[in-house]
N, C-alpha and C positions, 0 to 999 in steps of 0.2 A: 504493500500500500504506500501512494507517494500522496504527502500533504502541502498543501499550497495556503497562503494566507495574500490574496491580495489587498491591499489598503488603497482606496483611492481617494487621498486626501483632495481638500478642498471642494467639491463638487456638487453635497447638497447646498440645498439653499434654500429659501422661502420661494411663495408663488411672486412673480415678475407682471408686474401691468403690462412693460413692455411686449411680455409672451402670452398677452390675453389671459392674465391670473394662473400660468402655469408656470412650475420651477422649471430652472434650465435641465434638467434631467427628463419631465413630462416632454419638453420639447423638441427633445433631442432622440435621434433613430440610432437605438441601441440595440440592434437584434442580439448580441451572443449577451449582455448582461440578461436580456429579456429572457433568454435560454434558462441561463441559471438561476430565475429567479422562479421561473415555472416549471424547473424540474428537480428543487430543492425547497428548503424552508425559508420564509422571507418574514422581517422582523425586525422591531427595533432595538437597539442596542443602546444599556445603560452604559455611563464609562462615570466610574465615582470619582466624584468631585471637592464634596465636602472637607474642608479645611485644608484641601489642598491649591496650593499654587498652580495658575492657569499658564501654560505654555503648550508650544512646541514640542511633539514628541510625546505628550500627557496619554492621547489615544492611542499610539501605539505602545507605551510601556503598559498600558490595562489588555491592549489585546493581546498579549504576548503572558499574559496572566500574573501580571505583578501591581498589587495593590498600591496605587500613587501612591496613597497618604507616607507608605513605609519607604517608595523606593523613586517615587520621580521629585526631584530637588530643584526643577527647573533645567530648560534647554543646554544649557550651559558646558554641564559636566557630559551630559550626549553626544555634545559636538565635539569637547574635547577627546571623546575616546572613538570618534571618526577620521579625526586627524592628528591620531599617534601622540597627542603632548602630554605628556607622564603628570603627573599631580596625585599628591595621597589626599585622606580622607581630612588633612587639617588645610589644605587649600582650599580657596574659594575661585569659581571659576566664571566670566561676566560675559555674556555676548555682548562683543562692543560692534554695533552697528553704526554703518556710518549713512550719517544723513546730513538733511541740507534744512539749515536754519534759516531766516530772515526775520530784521526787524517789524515790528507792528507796523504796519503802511505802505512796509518798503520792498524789494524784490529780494530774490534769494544773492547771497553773495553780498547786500549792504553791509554796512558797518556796524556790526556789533561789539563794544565792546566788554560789555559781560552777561552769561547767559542769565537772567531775570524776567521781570510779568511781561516785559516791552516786546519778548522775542514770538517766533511763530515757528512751530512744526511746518516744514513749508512739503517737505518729502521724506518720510521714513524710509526709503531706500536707495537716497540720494543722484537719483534721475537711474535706478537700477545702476549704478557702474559696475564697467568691465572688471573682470577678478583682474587683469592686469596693471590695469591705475591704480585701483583700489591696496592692491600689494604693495606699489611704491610708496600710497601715502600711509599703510597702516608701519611701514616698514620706518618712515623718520614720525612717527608716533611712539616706536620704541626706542628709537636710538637716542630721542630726548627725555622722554620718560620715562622710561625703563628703566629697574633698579633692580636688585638681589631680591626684593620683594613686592615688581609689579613686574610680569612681564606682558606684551602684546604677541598673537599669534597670528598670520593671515591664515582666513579661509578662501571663503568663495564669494565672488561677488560685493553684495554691499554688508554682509556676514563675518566677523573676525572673532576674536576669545582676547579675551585679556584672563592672566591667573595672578590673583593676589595668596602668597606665599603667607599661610597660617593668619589670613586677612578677616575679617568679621563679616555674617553671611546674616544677621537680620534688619539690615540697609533695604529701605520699601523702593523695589525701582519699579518704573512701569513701562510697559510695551510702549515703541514709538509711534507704531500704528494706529494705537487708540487715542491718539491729540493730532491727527491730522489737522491742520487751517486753524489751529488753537494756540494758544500761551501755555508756554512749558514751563510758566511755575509753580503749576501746584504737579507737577510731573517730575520735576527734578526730583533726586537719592532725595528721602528722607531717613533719621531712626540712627541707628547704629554704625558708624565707620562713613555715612554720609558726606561729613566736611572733602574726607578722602578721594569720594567718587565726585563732588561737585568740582574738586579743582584739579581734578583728573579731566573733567568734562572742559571746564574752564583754558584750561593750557593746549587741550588738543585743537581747541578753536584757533586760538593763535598761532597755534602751527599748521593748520590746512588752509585759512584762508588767503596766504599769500604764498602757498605752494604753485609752483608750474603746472600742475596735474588739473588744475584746478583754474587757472588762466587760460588753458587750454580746453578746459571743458567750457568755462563762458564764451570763448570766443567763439565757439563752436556752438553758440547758442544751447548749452548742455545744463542741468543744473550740478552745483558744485557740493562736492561732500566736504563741509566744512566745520563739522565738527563730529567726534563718535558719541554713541551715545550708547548707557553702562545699563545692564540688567539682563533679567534671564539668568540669574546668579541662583549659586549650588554648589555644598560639597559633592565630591565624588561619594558614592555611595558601592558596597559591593552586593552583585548581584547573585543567588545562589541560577547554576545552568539550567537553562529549560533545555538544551542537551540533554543534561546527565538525566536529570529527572523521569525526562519521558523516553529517555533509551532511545532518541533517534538522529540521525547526523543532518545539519541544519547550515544554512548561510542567507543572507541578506543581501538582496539584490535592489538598490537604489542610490539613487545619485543628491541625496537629503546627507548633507551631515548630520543633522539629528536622528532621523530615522537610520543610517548606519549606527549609528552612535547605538540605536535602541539596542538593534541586532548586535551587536560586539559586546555590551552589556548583558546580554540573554545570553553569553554563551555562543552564538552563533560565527561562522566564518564571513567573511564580508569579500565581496565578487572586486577584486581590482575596478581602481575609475577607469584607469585605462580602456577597459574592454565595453566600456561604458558611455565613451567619450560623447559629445554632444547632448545626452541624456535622450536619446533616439527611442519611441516606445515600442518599434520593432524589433530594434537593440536591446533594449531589456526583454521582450521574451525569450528572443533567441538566449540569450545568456541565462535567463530563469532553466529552459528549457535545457542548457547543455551541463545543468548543475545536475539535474536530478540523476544523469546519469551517475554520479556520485556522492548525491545524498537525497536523504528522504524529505527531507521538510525543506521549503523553501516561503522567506517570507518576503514577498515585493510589494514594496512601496512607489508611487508614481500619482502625482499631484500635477494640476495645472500650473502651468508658469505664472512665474512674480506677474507678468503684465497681463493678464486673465485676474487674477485672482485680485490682482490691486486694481484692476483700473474701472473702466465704468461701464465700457459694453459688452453687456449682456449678452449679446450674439455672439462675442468670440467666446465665450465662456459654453456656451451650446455645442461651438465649432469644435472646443475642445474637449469637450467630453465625447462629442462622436468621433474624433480620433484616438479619445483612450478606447473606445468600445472597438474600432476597425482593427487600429496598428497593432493594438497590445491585450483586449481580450480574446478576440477571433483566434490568434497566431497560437498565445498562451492554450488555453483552451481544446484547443483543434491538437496539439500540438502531443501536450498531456493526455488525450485519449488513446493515441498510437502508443501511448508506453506500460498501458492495464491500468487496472481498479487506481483511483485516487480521492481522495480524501478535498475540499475547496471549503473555504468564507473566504466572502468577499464583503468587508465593512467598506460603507460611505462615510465619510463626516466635513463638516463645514472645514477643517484644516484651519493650522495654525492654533489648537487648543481650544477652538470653541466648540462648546459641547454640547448645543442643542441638535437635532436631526440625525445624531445616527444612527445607522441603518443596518442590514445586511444579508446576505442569501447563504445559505450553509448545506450542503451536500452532498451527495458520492456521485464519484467518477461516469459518464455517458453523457450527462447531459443533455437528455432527450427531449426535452420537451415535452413530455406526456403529463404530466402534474396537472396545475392548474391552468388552465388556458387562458391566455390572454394578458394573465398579469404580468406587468410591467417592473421593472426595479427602480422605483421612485418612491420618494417621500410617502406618497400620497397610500399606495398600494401597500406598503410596509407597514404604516397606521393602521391602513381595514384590515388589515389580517386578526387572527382570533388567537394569535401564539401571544402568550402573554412575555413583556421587554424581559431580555435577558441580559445581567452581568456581564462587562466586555472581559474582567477578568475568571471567571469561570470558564468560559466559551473554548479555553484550550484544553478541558478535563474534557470536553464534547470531540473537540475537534482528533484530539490523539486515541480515544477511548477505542480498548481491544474489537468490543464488538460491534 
């Protein structure tokens, strides 16, 4: 028996006036999700939340059957263990994202000179930059403030880590996304080790805003990452293996540093980016596909892009879900039947740690289509059903279970 878990972040959503009061999923022509949703069990999925910290990575450390409250700390230490940077459990580890500030009034790139009530969240992912600007500037972000116990790490894109060496982890930070076209003072560090992270934030501004990288993006009519911005903060935490436990050989296919992050936390082997390259979703089956040949469980992650998921139209967000359903369930799928019996969930969820709408179809290998006819894999059809919401982390005693 081969077990699959795919996660298609980001993708529910509420009904859309623009789509005639239907989510982008009702509108969108899914035939192979539509497969699996009428020739398995469809349903919504709880993922526990209570008194835990909202991020990145939240739903898939509950799908993968580990209780937040105990083991998710924030995006933080995820991403640090997708991108090899060693930290024990007395580190604190901060996604520093770089984004694009502007004064109250005034255009992204004016003159600020200290971040306070006057400033505005102008772009939390600072006009998307390229991972290769974004390396230069995260790169003299460390070489000036970097110390024996601050360092910066580049990731990907507008996404980096900074680890504070035995640093203080109950600093209230908040998501950048959530102060979109807002004043980011009541959003700056508060609490504990705050002073630390405000003049972390303070000094980074002064150094990207009259960076090259950054003249270069205005000239180019680009918006400018000129300042990082600290949260997403957590110690490392150890994980017992969903390997060992369930006795089966496992790896993580996705090009999420968090969501690697999950899988190398679970125990799991994680598929070179290399092989990965572009984050291609025919690319990810084939490589889903050339694992099981040596291992049983495979869990793939694959989300709409930053510019889908942040931006405003709705139609590419349809466009994109009916290319996850062509390129990367049809292939997966189709693919997986050629090789015997297997084992599938497929959870939905709004992506990026929001935890209302999710979803999911869960069932054995053929996927015939004989079940229920007609039903759809959407919000809507997931609700009418009569299976009463099931725990995101229970769901893997289902999923691995002998019989």
């Amino acid at each position: 028996m081969k077990y699959v878990i795919l996660h298609a972040g980001g993708m529910a959503d509420h009904p859309q006036q623009e789509l005639g009061g239907r989510t982008p999923l009702q509108a969108s022509a899914t035939p192979h999700l539509d497969r699996l949703a009428q020739s398995g069990e469809l349903g919504k999925l709880v993922v526990p939340a209570d008194g835990v910290r909202q991020g990145s990575g939240l739903s898939g450390t509950a799908i993968l059957g580990y209780d937040p409250k105990k083991f998710y700390q924030g995006p933080g230490p995820l991403e640090a263990a997708s991108l090899g940077v060693s930290v024990t459990e007395h580190d604190v580890v901060y996604r520093c994202t770089m984004v694009t500030l502007k004064p109250e009034g005034g255009k992204g790139g004016g003159e600020i000179k200290k971040l306070g009530p006057h400033v505005i969240m102008d772009d939390a992912t600072a006009g998307l930059i390229e991972t290769e600007e974004a390396r230069e500037l995260i790169e003299a972000i460390n070489e000036q403030l970097g110390s024996e116990t601050i360092q910066f790490y580049p990731g990907a894109g507008h996404r980096h880590l900074m680890v504070w060496v035995n640093g203080k982890s109950r600093a209230v930070c908040v998501d950048p996304q959530t102060i979109l076209g807002l004043s980011i003072t009541d959003a700056l560090p508060t609490g504990d080790g705050a002073d630390i992270l405000r003049k972390l934030m303070d000094a980074s501004h002064l150094i990207l805003r009259d960076h090259p990288v950054n003249d270069e993006r205005m000239a180019a009519g680009k918006k400018p990452a000129n300042c990082v911005w600290l949260w997403g903060e957590g110690r490392a935490v150890m994980w017992p293996s969903l390997a060992e436990k369930y006795r089966v050989t496992g790896v993580v296919v996705a090009t999420s540093d968090v969501h690697r992050g999950v899988g190398i936390c679970a125990g799991l082997d994680a598929t070179d980016l290399d092989r990965l390259a572009g984050g291609d979703l025919r690319t990810k089956a084939t490589v889903a596909l050339a694992e099981f040949a040596k291992k049983d469980f495979v869990y793939v992650h694959a989300g709409l892009t930053d510019e889908v998921v942040h931006g405003t139209d709705i139609k590419a967000k349809v466009r994109g879900i009916e290319e996850f359903d062509r390129d990367l369930v049809g292939p997966l799928f189709e693919g997986l039947a050629k090789q015997g019996l297997y084992r599938f969930l497929v959870v939905c969820d709004q992506g990026e740690g929001a935890q209302g709408r999710a979803f999911y179809a869960f069932g054995e290998g053929g996927g015939k289509g004989s079940g229920t006819a007609g039903r759809r894999f959407t919000e809507p059809d997931a609700q009418a059903t009569n299976t009463p919401a099931r725990v995101a982390t229970k769901f893997v005693n289902k999923l691995f279970a002998k019989s």
